[in-house]
GUKELUM-134601 format. One record per residue (C-alpha): y, x, z. Coordinates in steps of 0.5 Angstrom, whole numbers, always signed. Layout:
BEGIN
REC | Y | X | Z $
...
This chain:
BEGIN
REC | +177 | +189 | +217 $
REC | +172 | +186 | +212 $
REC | +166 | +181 | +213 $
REC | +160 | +182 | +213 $
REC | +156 | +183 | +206 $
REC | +164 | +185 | +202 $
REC | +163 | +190 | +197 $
REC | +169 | +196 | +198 $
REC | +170 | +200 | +192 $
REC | +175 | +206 | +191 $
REC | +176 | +210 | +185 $
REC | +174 | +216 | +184 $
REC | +181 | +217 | +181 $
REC | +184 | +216 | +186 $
REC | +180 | +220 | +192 $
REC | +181 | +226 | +188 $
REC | +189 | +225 | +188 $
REC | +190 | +223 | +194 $
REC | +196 | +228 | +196 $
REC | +193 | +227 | +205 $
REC | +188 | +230 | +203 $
REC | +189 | +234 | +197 $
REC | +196 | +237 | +199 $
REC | +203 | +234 | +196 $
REC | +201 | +238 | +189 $
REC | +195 | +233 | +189 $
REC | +197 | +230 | +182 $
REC | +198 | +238 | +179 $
REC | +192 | +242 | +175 $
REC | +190 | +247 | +180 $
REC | +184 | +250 | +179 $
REC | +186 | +255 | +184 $
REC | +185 | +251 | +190 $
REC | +178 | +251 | +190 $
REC | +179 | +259 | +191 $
REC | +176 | +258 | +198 $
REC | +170 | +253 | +195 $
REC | +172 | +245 | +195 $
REC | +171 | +246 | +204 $
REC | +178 | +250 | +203 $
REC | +181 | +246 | +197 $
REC | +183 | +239 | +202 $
REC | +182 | +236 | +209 $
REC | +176 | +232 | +207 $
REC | +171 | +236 | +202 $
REC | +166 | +229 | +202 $
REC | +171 | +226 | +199 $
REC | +170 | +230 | +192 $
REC | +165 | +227 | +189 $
REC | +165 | +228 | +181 $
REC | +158 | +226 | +180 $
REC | +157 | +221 | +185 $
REC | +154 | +221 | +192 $
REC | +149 | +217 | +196 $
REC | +144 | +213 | +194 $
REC | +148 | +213 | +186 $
REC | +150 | +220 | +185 $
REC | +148 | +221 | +177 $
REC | +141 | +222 | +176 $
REC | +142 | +228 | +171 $
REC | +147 | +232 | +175 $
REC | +142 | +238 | +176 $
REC | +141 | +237 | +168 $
REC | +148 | +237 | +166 $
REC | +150 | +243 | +171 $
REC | +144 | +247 | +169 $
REC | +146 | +246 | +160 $
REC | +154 | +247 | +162 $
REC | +152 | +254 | +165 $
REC | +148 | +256 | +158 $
REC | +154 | +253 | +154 $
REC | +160 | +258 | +157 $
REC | +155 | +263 | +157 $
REC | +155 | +263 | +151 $
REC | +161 | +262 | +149 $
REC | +163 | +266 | +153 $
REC | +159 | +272 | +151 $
REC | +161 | +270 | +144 $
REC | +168 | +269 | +144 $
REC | +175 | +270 | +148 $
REC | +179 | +264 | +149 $
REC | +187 | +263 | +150 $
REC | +192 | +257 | +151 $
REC | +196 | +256 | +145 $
REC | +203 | +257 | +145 $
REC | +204 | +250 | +144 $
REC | +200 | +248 | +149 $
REC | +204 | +242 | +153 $
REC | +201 | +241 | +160 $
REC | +201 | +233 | +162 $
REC | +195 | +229 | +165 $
REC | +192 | +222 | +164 $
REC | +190 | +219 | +169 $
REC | +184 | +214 | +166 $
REC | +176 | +214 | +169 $
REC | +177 | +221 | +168 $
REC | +183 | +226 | +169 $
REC | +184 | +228 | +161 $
REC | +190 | +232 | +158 $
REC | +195 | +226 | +155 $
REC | +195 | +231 | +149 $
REC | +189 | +235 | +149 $
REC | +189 | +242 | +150 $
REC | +190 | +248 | +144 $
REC | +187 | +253 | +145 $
REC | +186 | +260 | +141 $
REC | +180 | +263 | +140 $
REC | +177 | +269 | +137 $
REC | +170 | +271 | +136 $
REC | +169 | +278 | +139 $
């Protein structure tokens, strides 16, 4: 129990791979969990919250959906992307997931 007027903070880090919630594959990249939309990729949808929720959910979250569907589009339209045989899959766990040694990638323009 907390007293009145204590702040809790939790990192999203850490409700993002919880593995109650998200599976016991919770630390593994698998984009093939949000198959079924983010209701079927874990036990507590409202626990995945990448920009945010409430009263502080960030301000530009429309804006930087709407410009990150123009850039793959372009791209997309423009090139064809593989991952480099080279590729090593470890994940860094910091504010954000990132890829500890980047991501290779081959690519050629259509």
């Amino acid at each position: 129990m907390c007293q009145s007027g204590v702040k809790v903070w939790s990192l999203l880090v850490t409700l993002h791979t919880e593995p109650e919630n998200w599976g016991p594959d919770a630390h593994k990249f698998n984009p093939e969990r949000f198959t079924n939309g983010i209701t079927g990729a874990c036990k507590l949808p409202h626990l995945y919250m990448p920009f945010g929720v409430g009263p502080r959910v960030c301000l530009g979250q429309n804006l930087a959906m709407v410009e990150l569907k123009i850039l793959i589009s372009l791209m997309l339209s423009n090139f064809s992307f593989s991952l480099s045989p080279n590729y090593k899959h470890s994940a860094a766990f910091g504010v954000v997931i990132e890829p500890e040694h980047g991501v290779n990638l081959l690519i050629n323009k259509w």
